[in-house]
ZAPA-140550 format. One line per field, with one value per residue (C-alpha): residue in three letters; chain; x, y, z. Coordinates in pm, whole numbers, plus 32768, in hexadecimal, padded with zeros to 4 digits. Each point is the difference from the previous one (the first is absolute). Example, Ala and Ser with C-alpha at 12.3 -4.5 7.8 and 13.67 -1.06 7.14 Angstrom:
vose ALA:SER
zavo A:A
xx 84CE:8089
yy 7E3E:8158
zz 830C:7FBE
END
This chain:
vose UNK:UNK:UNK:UNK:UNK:UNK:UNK:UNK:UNK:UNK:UNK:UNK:UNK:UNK:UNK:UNK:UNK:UNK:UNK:UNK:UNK:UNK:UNK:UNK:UNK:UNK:UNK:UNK:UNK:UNK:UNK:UNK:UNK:UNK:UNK:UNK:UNK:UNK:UNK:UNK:UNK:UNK:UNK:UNK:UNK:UNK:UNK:UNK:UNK:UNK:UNK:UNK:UNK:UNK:UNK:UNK:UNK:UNK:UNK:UNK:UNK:UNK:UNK:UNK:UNK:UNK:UNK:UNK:UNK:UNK:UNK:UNK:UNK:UNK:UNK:UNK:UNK:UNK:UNK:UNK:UNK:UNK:UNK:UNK:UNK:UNK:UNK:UNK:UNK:UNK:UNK:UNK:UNK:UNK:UNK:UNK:UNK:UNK:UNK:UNK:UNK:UNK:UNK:UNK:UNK:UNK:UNK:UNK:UNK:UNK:UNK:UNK:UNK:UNK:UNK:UNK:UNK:UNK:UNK:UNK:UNK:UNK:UNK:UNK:UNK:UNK:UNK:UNK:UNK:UNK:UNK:UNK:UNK:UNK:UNK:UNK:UNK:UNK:UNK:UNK:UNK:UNK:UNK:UNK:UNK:UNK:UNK:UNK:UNK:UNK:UNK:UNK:UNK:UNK:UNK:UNK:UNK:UNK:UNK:UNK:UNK:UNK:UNK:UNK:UNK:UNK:UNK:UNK:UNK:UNK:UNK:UNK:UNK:UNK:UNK:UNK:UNK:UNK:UNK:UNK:UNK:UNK:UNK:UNK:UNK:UNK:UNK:UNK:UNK:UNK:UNK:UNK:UNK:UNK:UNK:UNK:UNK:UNK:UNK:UNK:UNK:UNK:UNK:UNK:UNK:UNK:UNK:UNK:UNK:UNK:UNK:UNK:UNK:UNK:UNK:UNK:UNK:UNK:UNK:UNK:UNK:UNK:UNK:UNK:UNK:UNK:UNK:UNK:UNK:UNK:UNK:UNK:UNK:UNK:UNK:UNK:UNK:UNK:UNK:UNK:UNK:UNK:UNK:UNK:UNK:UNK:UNK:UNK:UNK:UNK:UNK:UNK:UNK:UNK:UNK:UNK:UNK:UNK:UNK:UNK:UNK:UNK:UNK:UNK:UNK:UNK:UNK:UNK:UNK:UNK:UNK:UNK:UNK:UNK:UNK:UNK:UNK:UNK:UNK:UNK:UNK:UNK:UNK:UNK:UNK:UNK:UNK:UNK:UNK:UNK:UNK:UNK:UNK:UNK:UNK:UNK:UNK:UNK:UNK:UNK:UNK:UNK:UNK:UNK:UNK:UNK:UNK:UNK:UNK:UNK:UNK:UNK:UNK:UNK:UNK:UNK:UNK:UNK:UNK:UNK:UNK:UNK:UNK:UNK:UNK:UNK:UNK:UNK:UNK:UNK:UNK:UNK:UNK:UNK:UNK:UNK:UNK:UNK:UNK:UNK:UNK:UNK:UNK:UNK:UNK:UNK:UNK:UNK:UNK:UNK:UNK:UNK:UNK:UNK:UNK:UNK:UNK:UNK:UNK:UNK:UNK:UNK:UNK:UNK:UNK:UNK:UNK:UNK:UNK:UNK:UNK:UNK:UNK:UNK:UNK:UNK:UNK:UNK:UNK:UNK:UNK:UNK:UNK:UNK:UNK:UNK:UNK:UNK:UNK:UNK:UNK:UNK:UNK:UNK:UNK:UNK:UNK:UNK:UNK:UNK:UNK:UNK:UNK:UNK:UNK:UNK:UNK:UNK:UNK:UNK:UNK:UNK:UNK:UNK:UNK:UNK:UNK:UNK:UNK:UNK:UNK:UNK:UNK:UNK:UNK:UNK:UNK:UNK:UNK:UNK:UNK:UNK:UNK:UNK:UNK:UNK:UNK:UNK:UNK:UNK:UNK:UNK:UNK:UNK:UNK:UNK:UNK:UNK:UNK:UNK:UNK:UNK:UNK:UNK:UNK:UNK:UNK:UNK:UNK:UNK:UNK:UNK:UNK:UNK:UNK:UNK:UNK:UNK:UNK:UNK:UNK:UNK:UNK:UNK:UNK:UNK:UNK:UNK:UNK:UNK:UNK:UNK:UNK:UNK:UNK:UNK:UNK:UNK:UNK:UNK:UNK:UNK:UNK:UNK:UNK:UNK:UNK:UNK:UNK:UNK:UNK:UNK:UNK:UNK:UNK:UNK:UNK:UNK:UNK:UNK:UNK:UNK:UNK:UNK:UNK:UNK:UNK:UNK:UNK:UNK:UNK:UNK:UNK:UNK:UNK:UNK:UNK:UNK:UNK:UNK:UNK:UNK:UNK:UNK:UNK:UNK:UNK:UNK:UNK:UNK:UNK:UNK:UNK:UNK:UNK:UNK:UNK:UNK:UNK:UNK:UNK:UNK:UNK:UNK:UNK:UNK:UNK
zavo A:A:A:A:A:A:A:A:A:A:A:A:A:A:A:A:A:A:A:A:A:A:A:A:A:A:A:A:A:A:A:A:A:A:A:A:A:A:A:A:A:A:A:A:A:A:A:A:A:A:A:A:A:A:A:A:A:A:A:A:A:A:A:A:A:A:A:A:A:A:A:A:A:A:A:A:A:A:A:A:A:A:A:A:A:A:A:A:A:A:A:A:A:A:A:A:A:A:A:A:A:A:A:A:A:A:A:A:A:A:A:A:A:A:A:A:A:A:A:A:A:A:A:A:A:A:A:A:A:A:A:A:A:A:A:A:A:A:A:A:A:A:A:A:A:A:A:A:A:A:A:A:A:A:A:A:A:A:A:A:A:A:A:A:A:A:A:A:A:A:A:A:A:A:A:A:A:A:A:A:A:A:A:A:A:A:A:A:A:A:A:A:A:A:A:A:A:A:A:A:A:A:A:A:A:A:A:A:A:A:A:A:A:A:A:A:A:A:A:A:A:A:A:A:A:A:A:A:A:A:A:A:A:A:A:A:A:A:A:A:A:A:A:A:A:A:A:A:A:A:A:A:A:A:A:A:A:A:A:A:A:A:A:A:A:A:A:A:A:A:A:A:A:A:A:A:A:A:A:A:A:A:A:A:A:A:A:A:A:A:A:A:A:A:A:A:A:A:A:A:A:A:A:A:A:A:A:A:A:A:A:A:A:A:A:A:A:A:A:A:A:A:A:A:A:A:A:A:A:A:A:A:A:A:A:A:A:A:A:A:A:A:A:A:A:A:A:A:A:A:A:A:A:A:A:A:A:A:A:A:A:A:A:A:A:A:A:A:A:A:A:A:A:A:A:A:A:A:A:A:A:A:A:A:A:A:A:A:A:A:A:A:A:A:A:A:A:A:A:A:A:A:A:A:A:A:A:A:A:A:A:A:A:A:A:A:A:A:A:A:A:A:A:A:A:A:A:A:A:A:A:A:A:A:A:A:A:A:A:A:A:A:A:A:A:A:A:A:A:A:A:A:A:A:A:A:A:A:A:A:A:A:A:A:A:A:A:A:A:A:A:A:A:A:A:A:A:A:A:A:A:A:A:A:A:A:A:A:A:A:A:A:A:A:A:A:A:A:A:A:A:A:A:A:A:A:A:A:A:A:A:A:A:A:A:A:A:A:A:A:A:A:A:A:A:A:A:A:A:A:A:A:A:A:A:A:A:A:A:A:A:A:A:A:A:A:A:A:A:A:A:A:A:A:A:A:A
xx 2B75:7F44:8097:8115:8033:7FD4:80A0:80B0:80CE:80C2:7F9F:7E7E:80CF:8056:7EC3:7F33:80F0:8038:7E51:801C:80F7:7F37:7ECF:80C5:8082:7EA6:7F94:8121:7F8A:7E8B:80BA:80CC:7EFE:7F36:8132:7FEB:7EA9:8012:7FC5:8079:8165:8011:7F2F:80DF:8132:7F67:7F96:81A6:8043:7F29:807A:815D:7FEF:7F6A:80E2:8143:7F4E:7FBC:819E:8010:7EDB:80A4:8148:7F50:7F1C:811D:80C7:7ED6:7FD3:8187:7FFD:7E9C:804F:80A2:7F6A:809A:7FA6:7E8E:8000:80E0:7EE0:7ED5:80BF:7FE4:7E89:7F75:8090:7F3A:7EF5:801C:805A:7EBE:7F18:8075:7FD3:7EAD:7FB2:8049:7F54:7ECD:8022:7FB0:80C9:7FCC:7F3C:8002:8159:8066:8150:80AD:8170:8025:7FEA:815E:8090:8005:7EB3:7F60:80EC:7F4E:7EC0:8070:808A:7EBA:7F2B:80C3:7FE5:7EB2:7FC5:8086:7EAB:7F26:804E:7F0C:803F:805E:8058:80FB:801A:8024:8118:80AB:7F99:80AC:8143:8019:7FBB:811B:80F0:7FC3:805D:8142:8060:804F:810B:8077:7FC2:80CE:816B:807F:7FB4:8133:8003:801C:7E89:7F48:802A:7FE7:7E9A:7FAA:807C:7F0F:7EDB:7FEF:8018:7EF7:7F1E:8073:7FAA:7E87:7FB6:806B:7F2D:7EE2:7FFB:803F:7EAC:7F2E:8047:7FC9:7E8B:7FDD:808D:7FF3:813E:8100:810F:7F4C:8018:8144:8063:7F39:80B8:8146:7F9E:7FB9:814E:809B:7FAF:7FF0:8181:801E:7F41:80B6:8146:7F8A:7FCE:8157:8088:7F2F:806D:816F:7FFD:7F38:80D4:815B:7FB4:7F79:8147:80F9:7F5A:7FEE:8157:8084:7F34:8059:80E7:7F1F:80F1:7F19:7F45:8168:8051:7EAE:8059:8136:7F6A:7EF5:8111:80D9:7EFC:804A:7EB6:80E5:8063:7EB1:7F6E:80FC:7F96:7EB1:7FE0:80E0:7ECD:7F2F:807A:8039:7E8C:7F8C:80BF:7F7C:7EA3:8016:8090:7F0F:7F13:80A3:8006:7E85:7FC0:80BA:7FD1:7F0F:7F07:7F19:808A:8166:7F56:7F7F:8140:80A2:7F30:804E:814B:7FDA:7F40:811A:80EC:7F5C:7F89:8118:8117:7F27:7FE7:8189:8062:7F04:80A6:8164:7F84:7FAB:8149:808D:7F6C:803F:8134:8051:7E8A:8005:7E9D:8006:8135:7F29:7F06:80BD:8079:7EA0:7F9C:815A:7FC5:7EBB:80A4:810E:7EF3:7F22:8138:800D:7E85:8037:813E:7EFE:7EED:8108:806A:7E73:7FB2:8108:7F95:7E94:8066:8106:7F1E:8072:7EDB:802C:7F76:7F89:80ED:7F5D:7FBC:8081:7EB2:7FCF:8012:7F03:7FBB:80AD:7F56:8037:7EBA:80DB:7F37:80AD:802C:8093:8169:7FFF:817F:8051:804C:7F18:80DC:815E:80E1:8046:7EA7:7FD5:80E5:7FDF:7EA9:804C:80DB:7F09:7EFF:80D2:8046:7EBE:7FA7:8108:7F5D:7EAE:80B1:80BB:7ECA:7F6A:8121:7FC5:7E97:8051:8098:7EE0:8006:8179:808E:816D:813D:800C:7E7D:8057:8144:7F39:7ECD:80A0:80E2:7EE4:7F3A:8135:802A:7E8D:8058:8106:7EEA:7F32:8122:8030:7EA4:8005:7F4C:8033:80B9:8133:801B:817C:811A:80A9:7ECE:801A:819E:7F6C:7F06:8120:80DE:7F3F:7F7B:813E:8041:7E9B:809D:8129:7F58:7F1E:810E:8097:7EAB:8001:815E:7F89:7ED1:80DE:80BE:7EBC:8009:80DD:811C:7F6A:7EAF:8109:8100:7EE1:7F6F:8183:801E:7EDB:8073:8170:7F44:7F54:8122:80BA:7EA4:7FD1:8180:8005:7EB6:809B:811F:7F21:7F3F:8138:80AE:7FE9:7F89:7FEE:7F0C:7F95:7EFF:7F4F:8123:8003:7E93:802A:8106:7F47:7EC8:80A6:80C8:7E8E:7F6E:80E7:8011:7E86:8016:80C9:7F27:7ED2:80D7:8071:7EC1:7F72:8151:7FEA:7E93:801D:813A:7F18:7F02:80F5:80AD:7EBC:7F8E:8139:8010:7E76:7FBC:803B:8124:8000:80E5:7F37:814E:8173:8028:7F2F:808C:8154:7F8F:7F59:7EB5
yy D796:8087:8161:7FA9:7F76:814F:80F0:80E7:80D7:7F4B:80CA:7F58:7EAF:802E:8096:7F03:7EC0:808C:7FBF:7EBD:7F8B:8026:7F54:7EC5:7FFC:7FE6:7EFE:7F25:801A:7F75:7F17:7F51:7FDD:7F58:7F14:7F9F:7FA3:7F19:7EA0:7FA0:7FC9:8055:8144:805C:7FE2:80AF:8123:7FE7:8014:80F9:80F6:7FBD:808A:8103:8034:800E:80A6:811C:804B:7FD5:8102:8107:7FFC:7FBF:8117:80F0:7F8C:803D:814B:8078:7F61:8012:7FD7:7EBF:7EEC:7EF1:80C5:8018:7E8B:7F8F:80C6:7F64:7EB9:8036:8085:7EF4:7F0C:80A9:7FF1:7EB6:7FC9:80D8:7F07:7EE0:8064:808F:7E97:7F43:80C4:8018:7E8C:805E:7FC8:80EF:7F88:7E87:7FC4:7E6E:802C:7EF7:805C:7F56:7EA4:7F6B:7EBC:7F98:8065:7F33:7EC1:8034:7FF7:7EF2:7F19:8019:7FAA:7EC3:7FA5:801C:7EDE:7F08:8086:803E:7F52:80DB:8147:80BC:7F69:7F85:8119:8135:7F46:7FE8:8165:8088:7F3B:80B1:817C:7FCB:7F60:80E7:812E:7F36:80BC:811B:7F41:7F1F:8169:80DD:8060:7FF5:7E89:7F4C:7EC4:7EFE:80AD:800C:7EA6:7F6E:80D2:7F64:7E9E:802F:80A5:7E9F:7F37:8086:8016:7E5C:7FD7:808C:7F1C:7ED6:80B6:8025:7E8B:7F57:811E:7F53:7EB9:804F:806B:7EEA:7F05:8026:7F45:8025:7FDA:8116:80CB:7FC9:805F:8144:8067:7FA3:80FB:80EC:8012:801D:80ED:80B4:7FCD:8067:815D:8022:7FB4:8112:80F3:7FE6:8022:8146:809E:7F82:80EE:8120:8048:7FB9:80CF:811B:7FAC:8042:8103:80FC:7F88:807C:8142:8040:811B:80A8:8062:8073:80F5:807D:8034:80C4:80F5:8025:800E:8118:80F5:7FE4:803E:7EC8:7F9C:7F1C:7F15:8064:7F1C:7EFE:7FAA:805A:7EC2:7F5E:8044:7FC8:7E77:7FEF:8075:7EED:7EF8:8068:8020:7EB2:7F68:80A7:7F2B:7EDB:803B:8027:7EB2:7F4C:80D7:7F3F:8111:80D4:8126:7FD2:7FB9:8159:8091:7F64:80A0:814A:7FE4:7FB1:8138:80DB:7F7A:8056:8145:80B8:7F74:80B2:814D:7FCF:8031:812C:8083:7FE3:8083:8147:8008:7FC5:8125:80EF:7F51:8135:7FE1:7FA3:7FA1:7F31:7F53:7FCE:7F81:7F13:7F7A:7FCC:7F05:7F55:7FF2:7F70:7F08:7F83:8003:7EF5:7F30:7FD9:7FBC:7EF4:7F5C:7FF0:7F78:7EB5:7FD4:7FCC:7F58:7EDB:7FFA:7FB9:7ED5:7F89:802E:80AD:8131:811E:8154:80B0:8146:8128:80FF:8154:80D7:8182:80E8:8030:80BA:7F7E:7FE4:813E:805B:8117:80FD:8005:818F:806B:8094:813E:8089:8150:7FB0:7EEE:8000:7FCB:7E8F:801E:7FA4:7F31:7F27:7FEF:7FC8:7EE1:7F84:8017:7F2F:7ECD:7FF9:8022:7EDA:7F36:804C:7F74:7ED9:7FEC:8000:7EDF:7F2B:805F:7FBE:7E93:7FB4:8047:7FCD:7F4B:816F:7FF6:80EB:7FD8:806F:8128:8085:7FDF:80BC:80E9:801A:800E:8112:810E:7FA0:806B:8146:805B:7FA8:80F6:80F7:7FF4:8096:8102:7F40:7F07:8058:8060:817F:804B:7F54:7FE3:7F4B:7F0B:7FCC:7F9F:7F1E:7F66:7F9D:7F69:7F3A:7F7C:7F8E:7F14:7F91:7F6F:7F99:7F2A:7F7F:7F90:7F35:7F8E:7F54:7F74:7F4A:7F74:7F2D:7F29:7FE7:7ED3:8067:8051:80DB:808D:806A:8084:80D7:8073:8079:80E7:808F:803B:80F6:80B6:8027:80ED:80E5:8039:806B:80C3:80C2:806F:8065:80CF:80AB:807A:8081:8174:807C:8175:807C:7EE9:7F92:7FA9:7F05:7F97:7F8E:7F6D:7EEF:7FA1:7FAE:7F51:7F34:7FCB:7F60:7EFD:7FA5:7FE8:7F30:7F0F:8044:7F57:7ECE:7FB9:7FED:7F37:7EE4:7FEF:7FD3:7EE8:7F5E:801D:7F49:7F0C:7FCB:7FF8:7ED1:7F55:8002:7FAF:810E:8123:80FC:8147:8123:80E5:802E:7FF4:7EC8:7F45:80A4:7F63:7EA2:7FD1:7F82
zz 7A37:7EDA:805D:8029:7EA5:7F4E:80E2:7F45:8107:810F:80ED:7FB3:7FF9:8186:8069:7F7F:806C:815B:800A:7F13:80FB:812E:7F41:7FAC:816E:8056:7ED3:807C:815A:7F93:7F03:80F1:80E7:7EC2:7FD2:819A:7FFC:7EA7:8026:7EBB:7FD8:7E7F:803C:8116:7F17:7F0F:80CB:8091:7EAA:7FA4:8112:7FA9:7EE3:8059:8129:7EBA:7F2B:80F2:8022:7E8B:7FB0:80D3:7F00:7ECF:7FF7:807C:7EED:7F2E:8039:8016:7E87:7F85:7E87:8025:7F82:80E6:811A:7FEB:7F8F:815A:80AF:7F5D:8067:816E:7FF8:7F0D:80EF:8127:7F5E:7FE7:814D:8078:7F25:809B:8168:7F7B:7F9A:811C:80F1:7F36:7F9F:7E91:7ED7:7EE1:7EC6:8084:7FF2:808B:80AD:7F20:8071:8168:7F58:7FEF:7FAD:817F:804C:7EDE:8064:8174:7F50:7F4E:8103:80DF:7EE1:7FC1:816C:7FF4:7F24:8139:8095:7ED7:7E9F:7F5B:80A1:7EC8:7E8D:7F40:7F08:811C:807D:7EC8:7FB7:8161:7FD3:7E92:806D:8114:7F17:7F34:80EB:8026:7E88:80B0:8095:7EE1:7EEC:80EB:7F6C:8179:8053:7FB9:7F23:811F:80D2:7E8E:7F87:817D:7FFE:7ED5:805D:814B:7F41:7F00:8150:8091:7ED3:7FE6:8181:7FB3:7EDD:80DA:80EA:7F4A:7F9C:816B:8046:7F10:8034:818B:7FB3:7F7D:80DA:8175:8039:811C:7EF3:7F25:8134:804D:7E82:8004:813A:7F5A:7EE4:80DD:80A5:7EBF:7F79:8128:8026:7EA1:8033:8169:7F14:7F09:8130:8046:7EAC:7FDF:814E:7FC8:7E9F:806A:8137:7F70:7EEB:8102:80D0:7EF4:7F70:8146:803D:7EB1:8017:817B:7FB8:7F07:7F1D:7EDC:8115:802E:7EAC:7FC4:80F9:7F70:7EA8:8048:80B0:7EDD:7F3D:7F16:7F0E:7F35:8169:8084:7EFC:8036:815F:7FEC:7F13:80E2:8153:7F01:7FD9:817F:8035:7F31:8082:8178:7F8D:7F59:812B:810B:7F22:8027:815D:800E:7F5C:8148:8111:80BF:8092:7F99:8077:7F95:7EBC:8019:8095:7EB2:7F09:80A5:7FFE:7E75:7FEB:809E:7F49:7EC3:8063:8094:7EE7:7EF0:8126:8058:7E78:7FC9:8163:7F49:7ED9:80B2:808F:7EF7:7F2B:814C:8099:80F8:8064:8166:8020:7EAB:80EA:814F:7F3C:7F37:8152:80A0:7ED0:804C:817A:7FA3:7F10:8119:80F1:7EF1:8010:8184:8015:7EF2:80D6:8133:7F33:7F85:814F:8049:7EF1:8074:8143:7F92:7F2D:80FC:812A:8082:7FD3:80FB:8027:7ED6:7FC0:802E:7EE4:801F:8055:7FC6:814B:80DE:814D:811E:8189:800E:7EF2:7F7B:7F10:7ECF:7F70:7EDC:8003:7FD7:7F8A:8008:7E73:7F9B:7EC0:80C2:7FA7:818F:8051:7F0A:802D:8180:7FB5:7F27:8114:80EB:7F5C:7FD3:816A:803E:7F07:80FD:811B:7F83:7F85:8152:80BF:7F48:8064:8159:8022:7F73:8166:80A7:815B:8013:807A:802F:7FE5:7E9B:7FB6:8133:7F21:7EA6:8066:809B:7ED2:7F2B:80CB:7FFB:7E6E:7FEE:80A4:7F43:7EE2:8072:802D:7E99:7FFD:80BB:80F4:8141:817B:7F45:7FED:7F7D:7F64:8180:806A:7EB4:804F:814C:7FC0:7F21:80F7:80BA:7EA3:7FD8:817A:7FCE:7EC0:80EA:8103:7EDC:7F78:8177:801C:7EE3:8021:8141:7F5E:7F08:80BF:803E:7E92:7F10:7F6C:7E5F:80C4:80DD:7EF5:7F1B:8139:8051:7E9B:8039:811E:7F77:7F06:8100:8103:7F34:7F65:819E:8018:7EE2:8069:8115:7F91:7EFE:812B:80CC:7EB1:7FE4:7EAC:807B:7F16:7F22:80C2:7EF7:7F88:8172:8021:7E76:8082:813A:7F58:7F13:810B:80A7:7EDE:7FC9:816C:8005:7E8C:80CD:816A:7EFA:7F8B:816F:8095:7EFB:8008:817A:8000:7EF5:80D1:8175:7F45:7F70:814E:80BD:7F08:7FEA:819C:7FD9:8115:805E:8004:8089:7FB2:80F7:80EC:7FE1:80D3:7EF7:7EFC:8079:7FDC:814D:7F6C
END
C-alpha cells in the first residue's frame, strides 16, 4: 500500500495493485477466519467493520489513484486519494488491535457506552438492593442516573428532535431524577428499619422508577428512529448525488458549491442521527455497526465533494467521472446498510431479535484453493483491462460475501443453497477470467458459462417462490419483492449473451459482467432474508422446517 501511494506512472499503478490485490485477498482470507473464531461479539463487529471498509475502500482506491495520476496537479485529486488510504490505514490498525488484543498508548474504548447500556447497568444495580441494602452507595447511584441523563442532551440539543420528543425527554429525565430521591429516602429508612411495610415501599420505588427509565427508553428509541425514518425517506432518491454528477460534467464551480454545502448539511444530519441511533440500539455490536456507519458518512461526503471537484475542473475526464461514481455507489450503498441496521435495531427492542446481518467481507479463495497470479495484459496501460479488471474484482468481492451467507446454513442443504453455490462458484470463475486466470479460456467459454448463470438464477428464484408460500403474508411480500428484482437481471443476461456484437467483444463481455454483479448483489441479500425468515418460521412453528425438497418447499412440512 505504501507503493502504491507514490506511484508515479500508471503503468507502476497496475503492476503493483494487480500484487496488492492478491495480498489483501489473502489478508481477508486470514482476517475472516480471525472474525470466525472470536468469542466476543463487540470484537467480532469490529473486525466486520474493520474489513468492510477495507473491502470499499479497495474499489474506491482503484479510481482514486487513476484519477490521480491522469490529473496529477490537481489539488482535489491527491486530497480524494489521501482520503481513501488514510482510512485504510485506519482500518489496518484496528484489525491490528483486535487480534493482538492491544490498544495503542492505553487508550479505554469510551465510545460503546450508550444511554441504554448505562440504564441496564442501572436497573440491575437498583435491583440489587431487594437482596443487598448496602451493595453499593447512595452517591454512585445518583452519580449513574446523572451521566445517562446527561447523554440524553444529545437528544434534547439536536436541531432534528422536534418540540413534542425534547420537552417529553425532559419531562421523563425530572421524573426519574424525582423517583431516585424518593428512592433514596424509602433506602435509608429500610436500613434502618427491618419492616415488611419498609420493604414493601422500597420495592414500590423500585418499580418506579424503573417504569420511568423503561418510559424514557421508549421516548429515546421513538426519536432516534423516526428521525432516521424520515430522513432516508427524504434522501431515498439522492437527488444532491444527481445534481453533482450533473454539476462536474458541466463543469459548473459556481452550482458545484451549491450542493456540495447542500451533502455537506445532509452528512451532518446522518452522522448526527447514526449517533442517536447508537445511544438506543440495544447491542453491542449494533452499537459498533452504528459508529461505523457515522464514520462513512463523514468520510466519504468530504471524498464525494473532492471527487466532484475533480470533475468539475476536468469535466470531459472520464476517470475523474468513474471515480466520482464509486464514492456515490459507496454513499447509496451507506444508506441501505443504515435501512437494515433500523429494521434491527426495532426488532431488538420489540423482541423480536433475529439473526445478526452479515457484513460484506473482502474475497477470498474459494474450494477450489485457486493461486492467485497477476494479470498480465498485452498493454498493462490499456482502459480495456482496466476496467474489466475493476469489474472483475467486485464480483469477486460478491462471491466472498455470497459464500458467507451460504456457510451460515450449515448443514440445512436445500435447492436454494444448491442454486446459490453453484451461482456463486461460476461468478468466481468469471472472477478469475477477469485475470487471466480460472477454467475459462475465451470469451465463447465465458458467454457459456453465462447462460447457464442465468438459468440457476431462475431456477433460484422458482425455489425461492416455493418457500414463500410457507411464509405470512408481510415476510412473503418482502421476499416476493426480492425476487421481482432478480427475475428480470436473469432475463436480461441472457438476452445479453445471445446478442451479437460482431466485433465488440470487449463491449460484449463489459455488459455481462455488469449484469453478473448485480444479480450476485441481490444472490447476497436473498440468501441472507431467507435464512433470517427459515429461522423465523422454524421458531414461530417451534420446530423444524425443511426446504431440502420441492414437496416441502410446497407446504408439505
Amino acid at each position: 500500500m505504501e507503493r502504491l501511494e507514490k506511484v508515479n506512472s500508471f503503468q507502476e499503478f497496475v503492476q503493483i495493485f494487480s500484487q496488492f490485490g492478491n495480498e489483501m485477498v489473502e489478508f481477508a482470507h486470514l482476517s475472516g477466519d480471525r472474525q470466525n473464531d472470536l468469542k466476543d461479539e463487540k470484537k467480532k463487529a469490529k473486525m466486520a467493520a474493520a474489513r468492510a471498509v477495507l473491502e470499499k475502500c479497495t474499489m474506491m482506491l482503484l479510481t482514486a489513484s487513476k484519477t490521480c495520476l491522469r490529473h496529477p496537479n490537481c489539488e482535489s485529486a491527491h486530497k480524494n486519494k489521501e482520503g481513501v488510504f488514510d482510512r485504510m490505514k485506519v482500518a489496518l490498525d484496528k484489525v491490528i488491535e483486535i487480534v493482538t488484543d492491544c490498544k495503542p498508548n492505553g487508550e479505554t474504548d469510551i465510545s460503546s457506552v450508550s444511554i441504554f447500556t448505562g440504564i441496564k447497568e442501572f436497573k440491575m444495580n437498583i435491583e440489587a438492593l431487594r437482596e443487598n441494602l448496602y451493595f453499593q452507595s447512595k452517591e454512585n447511584l445518583s452519580v449513574t442516573l446523572e451521566v445517562i441523563l446527561e447523554r440524553t442532551e444529545d437528544f434534547t440539543d439536536s436541531a432534528y428532535t422536534s418540540h413534542e420528543h425534547r420537552e417529553r425527554i425532559l419531562e421523563l429525565s425530572t421524573q426519574a431524577r424525582m423517583e431516585l430521591q424518593q428512592l433514596i429516602s424509602v433506602w435509608i429508612q429500610a436500613q434502618s428499619k427491618k419492616t415488611k411495610s419498609i420493604a414493601e415501599e422500597l420495592e414500590l420505588s423500585i418499580l418506579k422508577i424503573s417504569h420511568s427509565l423503561n418510559e424514557l427508553k421508549k421516548e429515546l428509541h421513538s426519536t432516534a428512529t423516526q428521525l432516521a425514518a424520515d430522513l432516508l425517506k427524504y434522501h431515498a432518491d439522492h437527488v444532491v448525488l444527481k445534481a453533482l454528477k450533473l454539476t462536474g460534467v458541466e463543469g459548473n464551480l459556481e452550482a458545484l458549491a451549491e450542493y456540495a454545502c447542500k451533502l455537506s448539511e445532509q452528512k451532518e444530519q446522518l452522522v448526527e442521527t447514526c449517533r442517536l441511533l447508537r445511544h438506543i440500539s440495544g447491542t453491542e455490536p449494533m452499537e459498533i455497526t452504528c459508529i461505523h456507519a457515522e464514520e462513512t458518512f463523514q468520510v466519504t461526503g468530504q471524498q464525494i465533494i473532492s471527487a466532484a471537484e475533480t470533475l468539475t475542473l476536468h469535466p470531459s475526464s472520464k476517470i475523474a467521472k468513474e471515480n466520482l461514481d464509486v464514492f456515490c455507489e459507496a454513499w447509496e450503498s451507506q444508506i441501505s446498510d443504515m435501512s437494515t441496521l433500523l429494521r434491527e435495531i426495532s426488532d431488538v427492542f420489540e423482541g423480536r431479535r433475529g439473526e445478526k446481518y452479515g457484513y460484506l467481507s473482502l474475497p477470498k479463495p474459494m474450494k477450489n484453493n485457486a493461486n492467485l497470479k497477476s494479470l498480465k495484459p498485452d498493454k498493462p496501460d490499456s482502459e480495456e483491462q482496466a476496467k474489466i479488471a475493476k469489474l472483475g474484482l467486485k464480483l469477486g468481492l460478491l462471491t466472498s460475501d455470497a459464500d458467507c451467507e451460504i456457510e451460515k446454513w450449515e448443514d440445512q442443504e436445500n435447492e436454494i443453497v444448491q442454486y446459490g453455490r453453484n451461482m456463486s462458484s461460476m461468478a468466481y470463475s468469471l472472477y478469475l477470467f477477469t485475470r487471466g486466470e480460472g477454467p475459462l479460456k475465451t470469451s465463447q467459454d465465458l458467454i457459456h458459462q453465462l447462460e447457464v448463470f442465468a438459468a440457476e438464477g431462475l431456477k433460484l428464484t422458482s425455489s425461492v417462490q416455493a418457500f414463500s408460500k410457507q411464509l405470512k403474508d408481510d415476510d412473503k411480500l418482502m421476499l416476493l419483492l426480492e425476487i421481482n428484482k432478480l427475475i428480470p437481471l436473469c432475463h436480461q443476461l441472457q438476452t445479453v449473451t445471445k446478442t451479437s456484437l460482431q466485433n465488440k467483444v470487449f463491449l460484449k463481455v463489459d455488459k455481462c459482467i455488469t449484469k453478473t454483479r448485480s444479480m450476485m448483489a441481490l444472490l447476497v441479500q436473498l440468501l441472507s432474508l431467507c435464512y433470517k425468515l427459515l429461522k423465523k418460521l422454524q421458531m414461530e412453528n417451534n420446530g423444524w422446517i425443511s426446504v431440502t425438497n420441492k414437496d416441502s418447499m410446497d407446504g408439505k412440512i
